[in-house]
N, CA, C and O atoms as a GROMACS GRO file, in nm:
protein
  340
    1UNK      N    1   1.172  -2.452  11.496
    1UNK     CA    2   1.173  -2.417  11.356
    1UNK      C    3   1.087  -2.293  11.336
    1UNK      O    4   0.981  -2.284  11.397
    2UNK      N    5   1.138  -2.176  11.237
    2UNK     CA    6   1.091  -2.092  11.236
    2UNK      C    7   1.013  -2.072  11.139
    2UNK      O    8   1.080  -1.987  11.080
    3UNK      N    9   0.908  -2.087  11.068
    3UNK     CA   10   0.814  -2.084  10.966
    3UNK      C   11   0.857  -1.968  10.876
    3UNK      O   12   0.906  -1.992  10.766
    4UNK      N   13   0.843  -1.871  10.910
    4UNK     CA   14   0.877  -1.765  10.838
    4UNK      C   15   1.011  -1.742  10.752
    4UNK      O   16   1.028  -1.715  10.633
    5UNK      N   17   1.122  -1.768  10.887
    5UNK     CA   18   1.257  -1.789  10.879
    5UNK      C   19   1.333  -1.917  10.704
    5UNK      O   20   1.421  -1.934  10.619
    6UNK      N   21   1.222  -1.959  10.753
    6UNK     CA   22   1.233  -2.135  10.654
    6UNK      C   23   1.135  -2.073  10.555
    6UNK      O   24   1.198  -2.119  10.459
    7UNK      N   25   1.045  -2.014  10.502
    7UNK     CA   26   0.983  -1.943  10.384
    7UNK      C   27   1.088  -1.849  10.335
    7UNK      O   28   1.087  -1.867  10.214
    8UNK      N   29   1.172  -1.763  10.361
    8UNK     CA   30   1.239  -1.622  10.323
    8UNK      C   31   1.365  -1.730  10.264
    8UNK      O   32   1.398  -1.720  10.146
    9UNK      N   33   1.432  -1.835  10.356
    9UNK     CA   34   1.540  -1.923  10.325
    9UNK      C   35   1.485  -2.006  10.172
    9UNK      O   36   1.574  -2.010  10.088
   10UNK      N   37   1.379  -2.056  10.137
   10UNK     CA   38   1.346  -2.097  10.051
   10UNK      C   39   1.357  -2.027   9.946
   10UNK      O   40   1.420  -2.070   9.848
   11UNK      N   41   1.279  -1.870   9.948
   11UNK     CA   42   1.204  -1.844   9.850
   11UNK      C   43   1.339  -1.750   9.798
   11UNK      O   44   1.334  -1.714   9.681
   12UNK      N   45   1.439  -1.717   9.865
   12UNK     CA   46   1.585  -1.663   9.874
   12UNK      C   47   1.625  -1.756   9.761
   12UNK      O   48   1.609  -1.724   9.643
   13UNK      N   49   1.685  -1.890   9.808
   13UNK     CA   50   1.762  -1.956   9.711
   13UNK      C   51   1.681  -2.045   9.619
   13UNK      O   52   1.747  -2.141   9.578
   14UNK      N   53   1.543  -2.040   9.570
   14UNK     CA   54   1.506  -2.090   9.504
   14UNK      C   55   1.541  -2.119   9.352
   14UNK      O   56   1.538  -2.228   9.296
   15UNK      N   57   1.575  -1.992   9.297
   15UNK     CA   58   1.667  -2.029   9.119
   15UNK      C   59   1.750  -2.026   9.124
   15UNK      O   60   1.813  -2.025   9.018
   16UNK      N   61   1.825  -2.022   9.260
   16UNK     CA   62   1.989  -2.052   9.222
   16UNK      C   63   2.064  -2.140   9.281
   16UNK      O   64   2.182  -2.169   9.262
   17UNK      N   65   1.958  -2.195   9.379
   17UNK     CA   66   1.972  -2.335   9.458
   17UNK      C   67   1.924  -2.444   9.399
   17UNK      O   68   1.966  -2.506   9.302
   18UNK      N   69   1.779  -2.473   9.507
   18UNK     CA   70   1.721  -2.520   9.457
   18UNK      C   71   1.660  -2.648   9.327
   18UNK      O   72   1.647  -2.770   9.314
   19UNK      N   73   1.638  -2.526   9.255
   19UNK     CA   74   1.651  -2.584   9.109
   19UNK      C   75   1.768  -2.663   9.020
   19UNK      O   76   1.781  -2.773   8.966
   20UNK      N   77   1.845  -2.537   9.039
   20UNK     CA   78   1.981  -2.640   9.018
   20UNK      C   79   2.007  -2.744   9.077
   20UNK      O   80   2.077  -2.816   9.006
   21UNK      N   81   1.980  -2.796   9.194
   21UNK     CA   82   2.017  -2.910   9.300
   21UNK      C   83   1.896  -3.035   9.226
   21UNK      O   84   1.933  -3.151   9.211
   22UNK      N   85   1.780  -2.998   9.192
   22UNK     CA   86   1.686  -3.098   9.159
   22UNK      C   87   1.694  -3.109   9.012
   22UNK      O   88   1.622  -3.199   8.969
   23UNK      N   89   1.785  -3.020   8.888
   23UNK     CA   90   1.845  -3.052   8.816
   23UNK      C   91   1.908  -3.154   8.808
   23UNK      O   92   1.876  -3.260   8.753
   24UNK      N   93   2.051  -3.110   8.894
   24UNK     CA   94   2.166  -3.186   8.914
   24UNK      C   95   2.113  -3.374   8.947
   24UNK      O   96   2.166  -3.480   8.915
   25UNK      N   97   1.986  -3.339   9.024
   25UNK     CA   98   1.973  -3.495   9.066
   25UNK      C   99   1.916  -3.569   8.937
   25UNK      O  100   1.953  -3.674   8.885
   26UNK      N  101   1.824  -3.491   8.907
   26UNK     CA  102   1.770  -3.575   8.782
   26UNK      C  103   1.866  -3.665   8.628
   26UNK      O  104   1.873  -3.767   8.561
   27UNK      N  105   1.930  -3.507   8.653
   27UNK     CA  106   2.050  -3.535   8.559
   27UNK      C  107   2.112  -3.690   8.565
   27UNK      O  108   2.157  -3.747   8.466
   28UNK      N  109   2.105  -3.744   8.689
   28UNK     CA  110   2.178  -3.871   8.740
   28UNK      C  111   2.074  -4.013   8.618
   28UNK      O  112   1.953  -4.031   8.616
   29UNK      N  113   2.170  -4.077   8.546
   29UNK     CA  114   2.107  -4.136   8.459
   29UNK      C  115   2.062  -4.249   8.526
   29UNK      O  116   2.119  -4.292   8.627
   30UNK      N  117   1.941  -4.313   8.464
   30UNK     CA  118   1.887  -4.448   8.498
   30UNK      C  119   1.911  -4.479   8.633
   30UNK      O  120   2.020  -4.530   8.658
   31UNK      N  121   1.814  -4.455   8.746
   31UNK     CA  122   1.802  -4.499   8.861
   31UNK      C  123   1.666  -4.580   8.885
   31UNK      O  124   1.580  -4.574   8.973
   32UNK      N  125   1.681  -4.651   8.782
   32UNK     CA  126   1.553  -4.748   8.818
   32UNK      C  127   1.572  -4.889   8.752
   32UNK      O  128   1.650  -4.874   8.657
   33UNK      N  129   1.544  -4.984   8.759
   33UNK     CA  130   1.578  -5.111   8.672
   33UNK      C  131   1.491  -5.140   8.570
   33UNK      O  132   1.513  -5.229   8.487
   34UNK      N  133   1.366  -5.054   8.572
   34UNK     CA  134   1.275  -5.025   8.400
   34UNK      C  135   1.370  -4.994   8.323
   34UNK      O  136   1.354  -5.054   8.217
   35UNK      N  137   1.497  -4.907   8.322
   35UNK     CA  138   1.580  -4.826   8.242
   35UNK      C  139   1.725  -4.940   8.212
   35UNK      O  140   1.762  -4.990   8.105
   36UNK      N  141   1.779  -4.954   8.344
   36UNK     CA  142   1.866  -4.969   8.340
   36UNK      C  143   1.898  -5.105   8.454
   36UNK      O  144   1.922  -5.078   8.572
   37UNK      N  145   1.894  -5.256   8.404
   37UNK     CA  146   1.920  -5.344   8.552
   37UNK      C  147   1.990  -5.360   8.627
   37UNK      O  148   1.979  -5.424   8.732
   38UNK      N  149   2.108  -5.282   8.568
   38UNK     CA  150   2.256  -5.263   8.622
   38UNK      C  151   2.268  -5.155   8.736
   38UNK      O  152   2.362  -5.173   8.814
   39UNK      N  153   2.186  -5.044   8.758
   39UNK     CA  154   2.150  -4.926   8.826
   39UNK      C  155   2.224  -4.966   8.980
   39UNK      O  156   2.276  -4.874   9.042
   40UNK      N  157   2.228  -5.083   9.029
   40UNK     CA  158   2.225  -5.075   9.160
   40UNK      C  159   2.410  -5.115   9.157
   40UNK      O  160   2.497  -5.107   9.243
   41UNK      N  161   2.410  -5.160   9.014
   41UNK     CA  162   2.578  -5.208   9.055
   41UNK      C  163   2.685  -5.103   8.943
   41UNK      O  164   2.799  -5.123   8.900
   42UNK      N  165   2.613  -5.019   8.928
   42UNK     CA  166   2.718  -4.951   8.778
   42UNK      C  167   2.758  -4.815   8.845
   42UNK      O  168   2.819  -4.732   8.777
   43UNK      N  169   2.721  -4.784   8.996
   43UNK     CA  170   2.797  -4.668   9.040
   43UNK      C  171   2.650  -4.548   9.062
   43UNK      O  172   2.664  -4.452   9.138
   44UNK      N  173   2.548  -4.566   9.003
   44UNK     CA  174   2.486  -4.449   8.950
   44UNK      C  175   2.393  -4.399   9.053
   44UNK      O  176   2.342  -4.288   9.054
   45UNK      N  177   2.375  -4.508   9.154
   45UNK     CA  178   2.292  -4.490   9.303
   45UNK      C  179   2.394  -4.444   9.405
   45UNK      O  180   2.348  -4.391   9.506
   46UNK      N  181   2.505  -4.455   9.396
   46UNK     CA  182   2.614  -4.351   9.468
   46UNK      C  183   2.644  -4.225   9.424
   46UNK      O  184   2.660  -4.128   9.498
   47UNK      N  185   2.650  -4.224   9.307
   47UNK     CA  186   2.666  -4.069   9.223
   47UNK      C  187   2.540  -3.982   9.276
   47UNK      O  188   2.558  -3.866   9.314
   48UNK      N  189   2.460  -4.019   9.277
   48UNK     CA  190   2.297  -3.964   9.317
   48UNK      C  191   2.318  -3.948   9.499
   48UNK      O  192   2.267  -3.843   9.541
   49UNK      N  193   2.370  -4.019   9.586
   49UNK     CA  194   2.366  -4.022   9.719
   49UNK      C  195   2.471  -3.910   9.707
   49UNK      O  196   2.446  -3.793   9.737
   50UNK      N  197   2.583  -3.950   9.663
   50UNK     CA  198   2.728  -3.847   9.693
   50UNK      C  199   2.639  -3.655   9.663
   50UNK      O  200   2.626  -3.552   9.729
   51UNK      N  201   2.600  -3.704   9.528
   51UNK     CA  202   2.522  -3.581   9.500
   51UNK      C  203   2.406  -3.471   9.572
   51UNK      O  204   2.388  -3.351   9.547
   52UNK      N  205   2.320  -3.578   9.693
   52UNK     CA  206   2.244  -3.492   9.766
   52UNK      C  207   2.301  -3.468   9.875
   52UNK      O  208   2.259  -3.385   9.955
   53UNK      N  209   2.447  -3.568   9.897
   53UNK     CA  210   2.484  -3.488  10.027
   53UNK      C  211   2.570  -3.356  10.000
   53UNK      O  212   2.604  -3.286  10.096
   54UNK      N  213   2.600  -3.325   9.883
   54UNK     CA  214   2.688  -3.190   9.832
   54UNK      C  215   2.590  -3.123   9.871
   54UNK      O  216   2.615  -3.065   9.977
   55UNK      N  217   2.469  -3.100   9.826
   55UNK     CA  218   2.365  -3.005   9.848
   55UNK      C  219   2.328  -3.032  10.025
   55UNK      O  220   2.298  -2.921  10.068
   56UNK      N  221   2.322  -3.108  10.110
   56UNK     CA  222   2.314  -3.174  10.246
   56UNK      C  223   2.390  -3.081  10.323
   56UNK      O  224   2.355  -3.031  10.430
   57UNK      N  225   2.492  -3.064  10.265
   57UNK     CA  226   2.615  -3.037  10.309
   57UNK      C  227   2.615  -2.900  10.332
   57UNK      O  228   2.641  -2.848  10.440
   58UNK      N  229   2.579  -2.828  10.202
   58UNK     CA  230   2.600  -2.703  10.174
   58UNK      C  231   2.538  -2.581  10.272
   58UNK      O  232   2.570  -2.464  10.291
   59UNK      N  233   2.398  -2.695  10.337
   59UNK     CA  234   2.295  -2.623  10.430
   59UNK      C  235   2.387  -2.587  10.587
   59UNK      O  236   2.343  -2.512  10.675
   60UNK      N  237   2.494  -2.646  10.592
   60UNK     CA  238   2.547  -2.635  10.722
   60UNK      C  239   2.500  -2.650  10.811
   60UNK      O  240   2.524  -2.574  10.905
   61UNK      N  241   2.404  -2.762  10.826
   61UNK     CA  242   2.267  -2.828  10.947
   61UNK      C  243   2.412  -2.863  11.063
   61UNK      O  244   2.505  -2.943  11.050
   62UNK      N  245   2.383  -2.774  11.167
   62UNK     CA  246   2.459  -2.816  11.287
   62UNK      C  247   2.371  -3.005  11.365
   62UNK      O  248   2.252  -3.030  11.381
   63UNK      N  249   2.453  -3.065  11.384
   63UNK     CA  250   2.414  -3.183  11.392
   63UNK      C  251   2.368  -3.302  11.315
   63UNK      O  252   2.316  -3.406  11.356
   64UNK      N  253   2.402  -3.261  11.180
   64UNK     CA  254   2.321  -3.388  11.118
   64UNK      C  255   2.437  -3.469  11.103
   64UNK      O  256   2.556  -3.446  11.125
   65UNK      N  257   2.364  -3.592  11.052
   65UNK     CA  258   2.418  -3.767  11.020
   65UNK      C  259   2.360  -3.803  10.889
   65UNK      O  260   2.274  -3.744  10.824
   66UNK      N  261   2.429  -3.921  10.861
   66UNK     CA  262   2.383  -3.928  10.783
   66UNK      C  263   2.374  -4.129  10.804
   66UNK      O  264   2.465  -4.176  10.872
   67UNK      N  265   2.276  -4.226  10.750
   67UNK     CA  266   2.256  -4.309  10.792
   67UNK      C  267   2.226  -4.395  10.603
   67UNK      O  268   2.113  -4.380  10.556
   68UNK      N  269   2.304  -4.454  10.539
   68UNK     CA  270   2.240  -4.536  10.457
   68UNK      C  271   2.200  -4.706  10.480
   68UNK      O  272   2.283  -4.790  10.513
   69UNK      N  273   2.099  -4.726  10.462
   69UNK     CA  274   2.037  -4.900  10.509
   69UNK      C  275   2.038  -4.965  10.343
   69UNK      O  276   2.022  -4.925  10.227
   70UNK      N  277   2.059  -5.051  10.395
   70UNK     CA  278   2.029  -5.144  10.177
   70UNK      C  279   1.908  -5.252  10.204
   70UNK      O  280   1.915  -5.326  10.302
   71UNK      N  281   1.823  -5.259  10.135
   71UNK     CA  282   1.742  -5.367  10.164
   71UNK      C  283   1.780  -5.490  10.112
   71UNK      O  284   1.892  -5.467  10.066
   72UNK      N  285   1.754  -5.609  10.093
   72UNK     CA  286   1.802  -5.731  10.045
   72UNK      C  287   1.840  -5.753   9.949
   72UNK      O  288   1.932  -5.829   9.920
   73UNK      N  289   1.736  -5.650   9.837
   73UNK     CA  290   1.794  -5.654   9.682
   73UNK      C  291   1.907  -5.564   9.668
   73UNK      O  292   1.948  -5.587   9.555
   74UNK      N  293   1.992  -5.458   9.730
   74UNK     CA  294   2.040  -5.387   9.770
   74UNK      C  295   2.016  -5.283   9.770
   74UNK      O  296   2.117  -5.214   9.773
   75UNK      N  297   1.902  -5.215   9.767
   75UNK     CA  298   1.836  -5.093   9.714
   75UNK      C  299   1.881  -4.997   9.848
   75UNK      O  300   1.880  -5.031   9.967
   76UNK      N  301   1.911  -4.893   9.803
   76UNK     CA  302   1.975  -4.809   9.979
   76UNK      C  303   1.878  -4.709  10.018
   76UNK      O  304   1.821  -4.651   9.925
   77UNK      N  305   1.852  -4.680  10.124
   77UNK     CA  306   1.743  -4.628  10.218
   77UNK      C  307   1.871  -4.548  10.266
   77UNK      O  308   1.974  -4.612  10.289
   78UNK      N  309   1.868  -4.395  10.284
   78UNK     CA  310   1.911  -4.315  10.274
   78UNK      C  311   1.813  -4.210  10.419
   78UNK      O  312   1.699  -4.167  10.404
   79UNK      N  313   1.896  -4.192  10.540
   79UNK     CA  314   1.821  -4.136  10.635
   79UNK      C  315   1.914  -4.013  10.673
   79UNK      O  316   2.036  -4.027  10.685
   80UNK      N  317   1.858  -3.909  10.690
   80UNK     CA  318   1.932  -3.793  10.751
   80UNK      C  319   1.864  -3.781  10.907
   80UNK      O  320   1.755  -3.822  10.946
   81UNK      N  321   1.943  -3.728  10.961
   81UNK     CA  322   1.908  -3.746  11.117
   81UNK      C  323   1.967  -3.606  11.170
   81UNK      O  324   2.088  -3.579  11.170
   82UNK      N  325   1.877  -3.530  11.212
   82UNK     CA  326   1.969  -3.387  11.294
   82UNK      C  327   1.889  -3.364  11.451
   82UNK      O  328   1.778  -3.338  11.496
   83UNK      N  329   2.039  -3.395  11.501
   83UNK     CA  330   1.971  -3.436  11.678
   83UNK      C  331   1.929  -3.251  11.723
   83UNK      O  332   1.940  -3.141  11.670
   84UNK      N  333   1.899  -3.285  11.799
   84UNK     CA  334   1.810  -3.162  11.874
   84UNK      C  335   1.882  -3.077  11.954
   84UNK      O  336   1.979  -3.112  12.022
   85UNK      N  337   1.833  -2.953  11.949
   85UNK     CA  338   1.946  -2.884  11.992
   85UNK      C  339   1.845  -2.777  12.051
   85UNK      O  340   1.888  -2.678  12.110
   0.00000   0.00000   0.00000
């Protein structure tokens, strides 16, 4: 990883990436069961997953995966994985 390389890539797409992308997520209504108890069954924790992998996606990471786990209550654990190269 190139430090520098990964600062210029940041500071490049910062207002037109970025922001918009952590927009876009927030935008995603009620992802918590303070708000909403239905959150885990009304679609809105997939809309939010589908949503960071558009942006996931967009990076063109040679090698990545993508791995979701649910815990018992079904809450999903969401792992990206990019093997080594």
């Amino acid at each position: 990883m190139n430090k520098d390389q990964t600062l210029e890539t940041v500071n490049k797409n910062w207002e037109s990436w970025y922001i918009p992308g952590l927009s876009d997520f927030i935008g995603v209504e009620n992802l918590t069961t303070m708000v909403d108890p239905e959150y885990l069954t009304n679609g809105k924790v997939e809309e939010a997953i589908e949503l960071v992998d558009k942006y996931i996606n967009k990076m063109e990471i040679a090698g990545i995966s993508r791995k979701i786990y649910r815990a018992e209550n079904g809450l999903p654990i969401v792992v990206y994985v990019i093997e080594a190269s």
